[in-house]
Structure formats: C-alpha cells, structure tokens
C-alpha positions as CSV (number, residue, x, y, z in Angstrom):
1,X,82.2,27.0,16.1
2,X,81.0,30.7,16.9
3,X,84.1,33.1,17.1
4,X,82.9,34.1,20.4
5,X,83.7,30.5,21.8
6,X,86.8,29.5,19.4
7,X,88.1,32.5,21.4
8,X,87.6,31.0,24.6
9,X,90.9,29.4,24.8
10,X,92.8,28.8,28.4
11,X,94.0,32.0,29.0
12,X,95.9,34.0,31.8
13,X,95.3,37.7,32.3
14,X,97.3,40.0,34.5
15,X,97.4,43.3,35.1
16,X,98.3,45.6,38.6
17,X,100.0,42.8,40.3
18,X,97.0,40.6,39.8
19,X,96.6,37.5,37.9
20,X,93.9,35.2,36.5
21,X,94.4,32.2,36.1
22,X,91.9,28.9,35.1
23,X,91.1,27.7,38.2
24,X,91.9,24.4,39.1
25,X,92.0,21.4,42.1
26,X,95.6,22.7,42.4
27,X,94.1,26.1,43.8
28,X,91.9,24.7,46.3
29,X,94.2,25.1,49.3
30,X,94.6,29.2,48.3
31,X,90.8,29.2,47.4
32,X,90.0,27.8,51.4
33,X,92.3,30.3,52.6
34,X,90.9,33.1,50.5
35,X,87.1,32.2,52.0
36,X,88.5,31.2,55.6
37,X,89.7,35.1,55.9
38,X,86.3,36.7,57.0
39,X,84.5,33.5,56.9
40,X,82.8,34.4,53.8
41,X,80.6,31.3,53.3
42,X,78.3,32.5,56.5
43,X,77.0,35.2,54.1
44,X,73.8,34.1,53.0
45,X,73.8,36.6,50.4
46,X,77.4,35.2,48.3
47,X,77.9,31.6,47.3
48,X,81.1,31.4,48.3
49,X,81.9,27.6,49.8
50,X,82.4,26.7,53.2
51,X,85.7,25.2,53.7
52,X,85.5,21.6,53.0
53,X,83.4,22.2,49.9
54,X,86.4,23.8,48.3
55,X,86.9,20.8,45.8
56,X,83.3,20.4,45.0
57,X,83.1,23.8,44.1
58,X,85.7,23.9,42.1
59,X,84.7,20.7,40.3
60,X,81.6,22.0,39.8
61,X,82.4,25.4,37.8
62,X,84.7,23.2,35.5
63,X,81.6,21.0,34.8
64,X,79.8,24.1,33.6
65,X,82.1,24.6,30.7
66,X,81.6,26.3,28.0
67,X,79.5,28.0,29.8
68,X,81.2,29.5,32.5
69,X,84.9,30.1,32.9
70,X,86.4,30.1,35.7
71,X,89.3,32.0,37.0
72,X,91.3,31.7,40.3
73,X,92.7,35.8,41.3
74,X,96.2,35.2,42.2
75,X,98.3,37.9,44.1
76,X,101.4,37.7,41.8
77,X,103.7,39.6,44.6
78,X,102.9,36.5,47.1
79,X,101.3,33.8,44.5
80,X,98.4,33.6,47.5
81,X,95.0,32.7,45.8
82,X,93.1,36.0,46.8
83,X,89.2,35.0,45.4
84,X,87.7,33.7,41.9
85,X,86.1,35.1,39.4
86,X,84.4,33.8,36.0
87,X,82.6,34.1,32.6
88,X,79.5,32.8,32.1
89,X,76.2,32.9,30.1
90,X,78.2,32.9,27.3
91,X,75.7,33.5,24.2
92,X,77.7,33.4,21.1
93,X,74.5,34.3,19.1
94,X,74.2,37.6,21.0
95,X,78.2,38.1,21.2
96,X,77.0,38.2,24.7
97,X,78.7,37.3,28.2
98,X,78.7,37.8,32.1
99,X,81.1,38.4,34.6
100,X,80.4,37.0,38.0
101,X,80.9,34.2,40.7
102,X,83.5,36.9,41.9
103,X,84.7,37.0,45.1
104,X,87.6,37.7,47.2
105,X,89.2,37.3,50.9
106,X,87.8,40.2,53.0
107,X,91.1,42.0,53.4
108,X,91.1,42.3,49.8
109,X,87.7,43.9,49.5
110,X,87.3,47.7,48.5
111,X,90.4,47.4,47.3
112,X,92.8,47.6,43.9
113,X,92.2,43.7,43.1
114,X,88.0,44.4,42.0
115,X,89.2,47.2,39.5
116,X,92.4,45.6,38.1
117,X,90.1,42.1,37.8
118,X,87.3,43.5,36.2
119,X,89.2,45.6,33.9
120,X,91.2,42.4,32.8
121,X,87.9,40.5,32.3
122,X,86.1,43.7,30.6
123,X,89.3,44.5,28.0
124,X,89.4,40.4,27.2
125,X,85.6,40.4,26.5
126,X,85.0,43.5,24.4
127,X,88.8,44.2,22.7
128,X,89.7,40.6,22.1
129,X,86.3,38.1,22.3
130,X,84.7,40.9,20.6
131,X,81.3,40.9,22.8
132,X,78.8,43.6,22.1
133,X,78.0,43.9,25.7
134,X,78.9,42.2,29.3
135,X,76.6,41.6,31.8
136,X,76.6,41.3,35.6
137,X,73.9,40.0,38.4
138,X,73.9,39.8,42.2
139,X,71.4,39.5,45.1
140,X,69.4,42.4,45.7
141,X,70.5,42.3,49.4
142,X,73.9,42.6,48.4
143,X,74.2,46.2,48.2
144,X,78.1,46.4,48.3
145,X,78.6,44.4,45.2
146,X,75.6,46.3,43.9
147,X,77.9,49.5,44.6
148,X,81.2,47.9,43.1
149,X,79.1,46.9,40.0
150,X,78.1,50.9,39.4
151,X,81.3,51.7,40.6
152,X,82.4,50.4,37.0
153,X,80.5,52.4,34.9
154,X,78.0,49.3,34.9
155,X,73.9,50.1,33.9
156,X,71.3,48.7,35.8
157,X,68.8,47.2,33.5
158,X,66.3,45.8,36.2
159,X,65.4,43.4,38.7
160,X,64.3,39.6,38.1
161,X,61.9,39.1,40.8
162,X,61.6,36.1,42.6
163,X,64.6,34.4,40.3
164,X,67.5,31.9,42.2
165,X,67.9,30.6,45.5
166,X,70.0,31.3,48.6
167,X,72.5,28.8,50.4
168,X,69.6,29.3,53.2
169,X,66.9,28.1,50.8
170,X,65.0,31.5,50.6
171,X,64.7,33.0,47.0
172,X,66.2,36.3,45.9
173,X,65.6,38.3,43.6
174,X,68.4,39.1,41.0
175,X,69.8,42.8,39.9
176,X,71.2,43.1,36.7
177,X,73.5,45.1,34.9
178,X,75.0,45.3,31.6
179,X,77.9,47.4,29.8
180,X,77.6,47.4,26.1
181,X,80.4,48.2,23.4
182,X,79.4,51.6,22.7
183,X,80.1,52.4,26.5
184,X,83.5,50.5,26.4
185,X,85.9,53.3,25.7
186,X,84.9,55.5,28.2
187,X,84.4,53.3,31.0
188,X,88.0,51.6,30.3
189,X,89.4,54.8,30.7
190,X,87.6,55.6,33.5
191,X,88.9,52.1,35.3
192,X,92.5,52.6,34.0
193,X,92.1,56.5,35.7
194,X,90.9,55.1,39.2
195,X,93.7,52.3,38.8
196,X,96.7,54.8,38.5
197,X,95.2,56.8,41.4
198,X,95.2,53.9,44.1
C-alpha cells in the first residue's frame, strides 16, 4: 500500500476549540441541525443536503472511501456538529489530495472554525501524510468560498469549463486551486497568525 494511504488511518484533529472527527450515522442529528441553520441546502451553488437526506448523505461519503474522508466539525465547547468537511481525490502516485465538501451552519460562516479546520486538514496533509501539494475546487458562482479559498494563501490554477452538475441540474464550471509543499511554511504561519488575532 502507498504510504500516502497506509497513513490514512481514522483519525481526530483538533485545534482552536474545533474538532474533526470521521463522520458518522451517529452525527446525523448535529449534521441536520448544522444545515437547518440558514437553510443551506436551498443554495444551488453548495451540495449541502436537505434535511431528510442527512443519512443518505452521510452514507454516501463513507461509500466513497478511500477516496474521500470524511469529517464531521465538532464545536468542542458545546459538542454541536457545526458542518463537515473531507479529503478526497486522494492520488497516492502524485502524493496528491483535496480538501473540500466543507461546509458549515451559517452562524459559523466568516468565522474562526474555516481557519482553525483548514489548518488542521492542511498541517495533517503536508507534515504528517506527507503530500506534495493539496488542492481545492468550488462553483464558479460561489464567490465566498472562492474568497475563503485565497484567503488561505491558496493559488488558482484555472477553471474546468463546463465540468459537474448542480442540485438544479444546470452544469458549472469548476475553480481550482492548489497549495504545494514549497508554499507550506509560509502559508501555515500565515493561518496560525490570523488564528491568534481572532
């Protein structure tokens, strides 16, 4: 087995009062709530579930293992399920992975939790999976996850045109960025910076 997926063990990563978690049926309860505040699933532009697709949704990113792990964002002051967040793409070949299927309740939005998650997920990759570079996609109408993505230090390396569908059935295209090792140091520092001034 590749070293990149021998590494992909069950793992929980907390950091800022935020913890990840695998997600699981036992976090489908916090999981509706999380997508009930601000009734995320009307955004045709996110693929979060409407409430009684909770289950299925969850069952579905545990079918799509190894490819994707999934992780449930736990507020470790309350222990409320706050969003989810995942691996996936995983190429061991290219010491390659993305970080996506990320969301969380509105009133957690702009917010410490994005920073502390994505530095948990970007320190895991690069300083213990030992990836030479993480990646990141979203719909190029979503122009506030666009902004969180460069917020991170993130490249944009272009647009797939015409690339995945919509819950709505239209096709969007697809924005991509990457961070790659060389990049790592500064842009952890950076993220650690920002954290200690919120």
């Amino acid at each position: 087995m590749n070293a990149l997926l021998a590494n992909f063990a069950p793992m929980t990563l907390e950091l800022n009062g935020v913890r990840l978690e695998p997600l699981g049926l036992q976090h489908a309860a916090g999981l509706r709530a999380a997508a009930c505040d601000g009734e995320l699933w009307k955004l045709r532009i996110t693929s979060v579930p409407e409430p009684d697709m909770v289950e299925a949704y969850i069952a579905a990113a545990l079918e799509m293992r190894p490819g994707r792990y999934a992780f449930a964002v736990i507020d470790t002051a309350t222990g409320a399920v706050i969003g989810t967040t995942s691996y996936h793409d995983i190429v061991p070949a290219l010491d390659r992975v993305e970080i996506g299927y990320t969301w969380y309740a509105r009133s957690r939005q702009r917010s410490y939790v994005n920073t502390s998650c994505k530095l948990l997920l970007l320190t895991h990759a690069f300083d213990t999976l030992g990836c030479a570079v993480v990646g990141f996609r979203t719909d190029n109408f979503n122009h506030a996850s666009q902004a969180a993505i460069e917020r991170l230090g993130a490249k944009k390396d272009g647009v797939l045109r015409h690339h995945a569908l919509r819950r709505d059935g239209t096709v969007r295209d697809t924005v991509v960025y990457s961070i790659v090792r060389g990049e790592w140091p500064e842009i952890k520092a950076h993220l650690r910076y920002k954290l200690s001034r919120d």
